[in-house]
C-alpha positions in Angstrom: 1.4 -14.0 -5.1 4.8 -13.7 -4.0 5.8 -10.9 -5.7 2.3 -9.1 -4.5 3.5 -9.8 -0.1 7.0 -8.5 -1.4 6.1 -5.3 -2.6 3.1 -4.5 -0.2 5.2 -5.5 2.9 7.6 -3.1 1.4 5.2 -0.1 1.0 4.2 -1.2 4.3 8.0 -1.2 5.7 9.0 2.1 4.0 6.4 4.5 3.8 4.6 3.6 7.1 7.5 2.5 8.8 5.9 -0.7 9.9 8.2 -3.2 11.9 8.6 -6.5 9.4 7.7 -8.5 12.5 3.9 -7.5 12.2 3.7 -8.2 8.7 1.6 -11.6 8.6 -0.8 -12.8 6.8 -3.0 -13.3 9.5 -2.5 -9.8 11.1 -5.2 -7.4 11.3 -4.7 -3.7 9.2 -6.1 -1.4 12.3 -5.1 -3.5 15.3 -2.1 -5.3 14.9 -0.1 -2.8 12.4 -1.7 0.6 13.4 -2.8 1.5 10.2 -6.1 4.4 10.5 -8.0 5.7 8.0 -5.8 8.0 6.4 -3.3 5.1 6.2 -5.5 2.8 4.4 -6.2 5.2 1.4 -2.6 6.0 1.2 -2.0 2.4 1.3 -4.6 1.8 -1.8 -3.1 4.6 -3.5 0.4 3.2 -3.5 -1.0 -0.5 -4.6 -2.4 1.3 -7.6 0.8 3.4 -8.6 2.8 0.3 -7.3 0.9 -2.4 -8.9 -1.6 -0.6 -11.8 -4.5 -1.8 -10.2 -7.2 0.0 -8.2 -9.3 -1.4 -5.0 -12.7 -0.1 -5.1 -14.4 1.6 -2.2 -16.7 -0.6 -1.4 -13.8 -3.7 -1.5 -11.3 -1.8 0.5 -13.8 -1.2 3.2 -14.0 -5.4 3.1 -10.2 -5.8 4.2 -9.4 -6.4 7.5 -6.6 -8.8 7.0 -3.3 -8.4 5.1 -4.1 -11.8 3.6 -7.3 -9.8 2.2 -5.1 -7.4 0.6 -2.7 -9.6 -0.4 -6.0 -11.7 -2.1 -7.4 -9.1 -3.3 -4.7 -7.5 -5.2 -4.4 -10.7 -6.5 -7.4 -11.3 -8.0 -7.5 -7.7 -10.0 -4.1 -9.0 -11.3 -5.6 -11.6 -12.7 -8.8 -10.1 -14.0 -6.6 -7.2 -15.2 -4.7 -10.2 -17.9 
């Protein structure tokens, strides 16, 4: 799961220019880092180039957390084996 907070904290650093600071666990996608909309596709489109694996609609509507992406990209990792 390591390698998953790396890479999506990264996306999250780079290409949204998010401060590192605000990237816990615990913190929440629309309040605490600023992501909208817009940003949350873009976001599940760079996990599936990044990562090869591809959040459903209905599941990405579901995270609130960046623990639940971090979870989540984590179990289609697995179920992807």
């Amino acid at each position: 799961m390591d390698k998953i907070i790396e890479i999506i904290n990264q996306v999250l650093e780079e290409e949204f220019e998010i401060e590192a600071e605000l990237l816990k666990p615990e913190a929440l996608l629309y309040e605490d880092i600023g992501l909208d909309s817009l940003d949350a596709v873009d976001l599940i489109v760079m996990v599936d180039k990044e990562l090869g694996v591809r959040i459903e609609e209905e599941e990405a509507r579901a995270l609130r957390t960046l623990e639940d992406v971090y979870r989540t990209i984590d179990e289609l990792l697995k179920e992807k084996q």
